[in-house]
N, C-alpha and C positions, 0 to 999 in steps of 0.2 A: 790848938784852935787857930790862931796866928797863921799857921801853915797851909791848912786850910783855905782861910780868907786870902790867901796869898794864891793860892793854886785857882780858887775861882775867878778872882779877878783876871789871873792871865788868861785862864780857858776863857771868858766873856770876852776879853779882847784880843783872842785869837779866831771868835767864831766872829765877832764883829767886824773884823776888815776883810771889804770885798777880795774878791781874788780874782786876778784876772787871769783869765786862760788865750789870752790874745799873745803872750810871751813877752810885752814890750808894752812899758804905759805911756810910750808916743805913739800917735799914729797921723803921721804929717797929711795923711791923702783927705783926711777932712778940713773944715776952716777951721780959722782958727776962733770963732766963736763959740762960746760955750753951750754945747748943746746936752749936758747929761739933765738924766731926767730922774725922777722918783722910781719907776719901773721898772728902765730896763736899760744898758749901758750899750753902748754904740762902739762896733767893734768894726776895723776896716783892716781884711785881713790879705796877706802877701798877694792876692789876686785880684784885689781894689774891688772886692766885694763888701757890701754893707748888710754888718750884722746885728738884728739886736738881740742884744743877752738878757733875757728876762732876769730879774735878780732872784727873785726863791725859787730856791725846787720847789718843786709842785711833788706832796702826797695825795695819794688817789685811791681811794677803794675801788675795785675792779668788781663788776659784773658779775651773779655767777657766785653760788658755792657758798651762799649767805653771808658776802663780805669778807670770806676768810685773808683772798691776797691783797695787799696795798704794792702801788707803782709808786716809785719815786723817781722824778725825770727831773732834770733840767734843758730846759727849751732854749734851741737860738733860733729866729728867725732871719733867714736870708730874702734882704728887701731889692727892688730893683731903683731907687732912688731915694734921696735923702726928702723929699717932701711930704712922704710916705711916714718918715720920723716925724718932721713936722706936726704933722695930721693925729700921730698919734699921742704929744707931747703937747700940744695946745688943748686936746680936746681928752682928758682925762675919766668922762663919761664914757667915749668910745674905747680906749686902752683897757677900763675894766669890765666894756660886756665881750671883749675880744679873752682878756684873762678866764670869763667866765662860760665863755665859749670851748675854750681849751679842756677847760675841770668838766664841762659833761660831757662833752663828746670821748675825753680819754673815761671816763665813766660806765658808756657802757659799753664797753671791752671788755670782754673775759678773758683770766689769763690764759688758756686754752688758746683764745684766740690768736692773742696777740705772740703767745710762744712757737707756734705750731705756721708752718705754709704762709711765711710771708707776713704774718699779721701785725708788727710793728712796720712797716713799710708802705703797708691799707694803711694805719691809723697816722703815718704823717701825711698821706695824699686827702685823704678826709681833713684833716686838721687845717692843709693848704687851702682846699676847696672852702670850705667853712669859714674860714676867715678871711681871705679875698672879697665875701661876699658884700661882706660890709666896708669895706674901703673905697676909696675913690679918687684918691689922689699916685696913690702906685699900687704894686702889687707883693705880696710876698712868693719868690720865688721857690724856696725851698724849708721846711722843718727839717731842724737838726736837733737830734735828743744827744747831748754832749755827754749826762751822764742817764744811767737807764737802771733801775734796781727794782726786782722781784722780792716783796717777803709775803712768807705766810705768816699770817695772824692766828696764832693757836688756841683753843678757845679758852675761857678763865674756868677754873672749877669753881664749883659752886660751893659756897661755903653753907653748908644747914644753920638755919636760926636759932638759937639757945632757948 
């Protein structure tokens, strides 16, 4: 029992600390004022690009097929200036119709779609477009899905009633 309660607690705080995929938790090309947020983590990477790393993967049921696949993505956005960050760390009503924007539009994508001719490549150019639309202070230059996983959902058997 003991070992147990031992193993979950490290699996809880091994799932609990971020992970940074930037390789390095300095990154001097920003100031030096604190600017992490609740959302999404500010990444400035070997090309003095500014990234934000949304913090969850995002689960998605896909389009298509009566819900059978789910998308699991992790999203960076490539911004073209830090007031763009601003914009979306001051104002926490806009960062979650933008979050909420992301979850429909990869929604209704089939996976058909998105596997087949390009279709993850449409849905980060929609994704761009889509969300540019409501900012105003910069612009997001590129979506980057850092990790990207297809499952099918098999359906439950039914169990008869006694």
């Amino acid at each position: 029992m003991a070992l147990a309660v031992v193993f979950f607690v490290a699996a809880y705080l091994a799932i609990a600390q971020p992970f940074d995929f930037s390789g390095s938790r300095e990154n001097p090309e920003l100031p030096d004022t604190d600017i992490s947020t609740a959302g999404f983590d500010i990444i400035a990477d070997e090309d003095q690009r500014l990234i934000l790393h949304l913090k969850p993967s995002f689960i998605v049921n896909l389009d298509g097929l009566d819900g059978r696949f789910v998308m699991k993505v992790l999203v960076q956005l490539e911004v073209n200036n830090l007031a763009l960050v601003d914009e979306l760390n001051n104002n926490t009503a806009k960062y979650y119709r933008m979050i909420d924007e992301l979850l429909t539009t990869m929604k209704t994508y089939s996976y058909s779609e998105l596997v087949y001719r390009g279709g993850v490549t449409r849905l980060k150019e929609e994704l761009r477009r889509r969300l540019n639309r409501n900012l105003q202070s910069g612009s997001i230059v590129r979506v980057i899905f850092k990790q990207l996983y297809f499952s099918e959902q098999l359906p439950r058997r039914l169990v008869p009633a006694r």
